[in-house]
N, C-alpha and C positions, 0 to 999 in steps of 0.2 A: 840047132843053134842054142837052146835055152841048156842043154846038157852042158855045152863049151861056156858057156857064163854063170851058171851056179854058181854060187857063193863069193862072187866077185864084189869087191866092195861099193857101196851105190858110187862114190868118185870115178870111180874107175867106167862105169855105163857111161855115164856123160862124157869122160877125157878121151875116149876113144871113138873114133868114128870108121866107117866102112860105106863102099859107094851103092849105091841103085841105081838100076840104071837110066829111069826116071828123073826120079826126086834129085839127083846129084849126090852130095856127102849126107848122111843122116850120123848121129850119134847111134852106141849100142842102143840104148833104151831107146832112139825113138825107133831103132830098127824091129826092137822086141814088141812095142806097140802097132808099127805099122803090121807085122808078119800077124798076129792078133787079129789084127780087122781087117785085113786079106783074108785072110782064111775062113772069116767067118760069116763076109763079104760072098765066099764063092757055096758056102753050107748054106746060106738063106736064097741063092740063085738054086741050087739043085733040089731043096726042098724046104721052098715056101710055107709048107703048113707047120714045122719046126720052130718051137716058141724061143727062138734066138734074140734076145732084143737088144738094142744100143743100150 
């Protein structure tokens, strides 16, 4: 995903949204933030001793 939005102008992250199938509608960027702390959500589940912090 972050490949397909490179150098997109910041208006354009906010004016476009895409669903989850959770959350409902999210914007790009919150979607780039959520996939961010998913990911990083599931590296501190498989290894805890990994100085990953919030």
């Amino acid at each position: 995903m972050h490949g397909q939005v490179q150098g997109w102008p910041d208006h354009e992250l906010d004016a476009r949204s895409m669903p989850h199938p959770v959350l409902d509608m999210l914007t790009v960027r919150e979607m780039l933030y959520f996939t961010i702390e998913h990911n990083l959500h599931h590296l501190r589940g498989c290894r805890p001793d990994w100085s990953i912090h919030d």
